[in-house]
N, C-alpha and C positions, 0 to 999 in steps of 0.2 A: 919370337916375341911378337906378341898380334899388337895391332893398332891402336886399342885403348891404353895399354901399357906404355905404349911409346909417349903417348899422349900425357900420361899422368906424370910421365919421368920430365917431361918437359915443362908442366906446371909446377911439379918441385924444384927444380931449377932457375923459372921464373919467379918463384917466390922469394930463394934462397938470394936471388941476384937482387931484388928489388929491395930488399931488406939490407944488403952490404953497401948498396951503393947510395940509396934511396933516393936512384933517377939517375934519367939521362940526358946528354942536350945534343946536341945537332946547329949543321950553320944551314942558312939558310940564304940564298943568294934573292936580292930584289933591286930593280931599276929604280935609282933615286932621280936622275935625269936624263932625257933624250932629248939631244938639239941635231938635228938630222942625220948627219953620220955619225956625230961623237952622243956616244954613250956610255955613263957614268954608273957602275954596279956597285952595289952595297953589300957587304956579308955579315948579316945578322946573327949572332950565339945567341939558340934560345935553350932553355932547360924547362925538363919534364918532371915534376917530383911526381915519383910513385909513393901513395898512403901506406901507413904501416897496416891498415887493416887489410890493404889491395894483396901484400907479399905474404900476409899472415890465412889469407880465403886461399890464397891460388895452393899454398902449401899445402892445406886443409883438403880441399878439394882435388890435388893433385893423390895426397895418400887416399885416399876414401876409391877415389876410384882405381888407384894399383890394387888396396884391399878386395874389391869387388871384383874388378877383374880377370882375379884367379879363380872368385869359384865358378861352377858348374851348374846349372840350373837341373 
């Protein structure tokens, strides 16, 4: 299986995923205060919404180039 195939299989995939889930989040660690030795850490939830047009292009663009991929010049 050559590299653009791999490539496209994983665009399908991120489409498919962005579309089921529509987004991800993640924590995110920040100092809220330092007073010399003692210090005070915050864990932030933030979330990422993926567009349906973003899950519905990577789709698009992932088959187009499996399609191409195969042929032969």
């Amino acid at each position: 299986m050559n590299s653009i195939r791999i490539i496209s299989i994983a665009l399908i995939v991120a489409g498919l995923l962005g579309l089921l889930y529509g987004g991800f989040s993640y924590t995110k660690d920040t100092t809220a205060v330092k007073l010399g030795p003692i210090e005070l850490s915050v864990q932030e939830k933030e979330r990422v919404n993926v567009p349906v047009w973003a899950g519905i292009g990577a789709i698009l663009a992932g088959g187009l180039l499996f399609g191409f991929a195969g042929r032969k010049p």
